[in-house]
C-alpha positions as CSV (number, residue, x, y, z in Angstrom):
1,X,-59.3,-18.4,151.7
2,X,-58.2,-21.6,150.0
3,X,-60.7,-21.5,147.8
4,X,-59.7,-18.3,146.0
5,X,-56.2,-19.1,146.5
6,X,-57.4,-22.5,144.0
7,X,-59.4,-20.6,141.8
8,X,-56.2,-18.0,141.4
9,X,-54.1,-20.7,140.3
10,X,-56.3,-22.4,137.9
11,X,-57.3,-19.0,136.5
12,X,-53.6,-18.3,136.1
13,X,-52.4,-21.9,135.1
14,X,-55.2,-21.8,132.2
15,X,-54.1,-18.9,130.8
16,X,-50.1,-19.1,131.1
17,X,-49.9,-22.5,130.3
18,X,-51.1,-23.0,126.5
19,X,-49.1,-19.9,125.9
20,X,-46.2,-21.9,125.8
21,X,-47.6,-25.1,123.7
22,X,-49.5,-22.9,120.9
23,X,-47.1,-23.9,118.5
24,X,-48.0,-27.4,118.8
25,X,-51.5,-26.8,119.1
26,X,-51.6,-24.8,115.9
27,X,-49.6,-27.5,114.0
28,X,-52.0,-30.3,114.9
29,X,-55.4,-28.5,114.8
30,X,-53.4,-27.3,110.7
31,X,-53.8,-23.4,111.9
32,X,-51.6,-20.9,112.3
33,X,-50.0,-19.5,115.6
34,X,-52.1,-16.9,115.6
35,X,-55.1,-18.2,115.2
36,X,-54.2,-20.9,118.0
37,X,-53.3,-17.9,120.2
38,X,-57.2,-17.2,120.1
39,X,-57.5,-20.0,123.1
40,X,-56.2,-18.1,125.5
41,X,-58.8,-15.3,125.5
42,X,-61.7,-17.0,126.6
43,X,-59.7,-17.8,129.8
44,X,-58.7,-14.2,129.7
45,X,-62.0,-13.3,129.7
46,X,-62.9,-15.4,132.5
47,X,-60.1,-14.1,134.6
48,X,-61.5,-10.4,134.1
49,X,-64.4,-11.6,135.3
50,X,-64.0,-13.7,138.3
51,X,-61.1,-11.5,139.6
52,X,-63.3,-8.4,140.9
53,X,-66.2,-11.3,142.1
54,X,-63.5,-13.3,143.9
55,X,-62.0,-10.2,145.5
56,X,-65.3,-9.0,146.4
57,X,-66.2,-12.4,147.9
């Protein structure tokens, strides 16, 4: 149980978390917001992924 309860929060961390500093990643990687905002699909992705394997688990 501790283990999904880990994975929940670093799916959930890793997706929430740049949301708020994509602004200052676009400005130093010389991109727009938007673009930047593109980092938060791959863990997105992940997330739709692991969810239904970790609930099945």
């Amino acid at each position: 149980m501790e283990s999904a309860a880990t994975m929940s929060f670093v799916l959930v961390l890793s997706e929430f978390l740049p949301v708020g500093l994509l602004p200052a990643i676009g400005d130093s990687l010389h991109v727009n917001t938007g673009t930047a905002g593109l980092l938060v699909v791959v863990p997105g992705l992940a997330a739709a992924v692991a969810a239904p394997l970790l609930t099945m688990a």
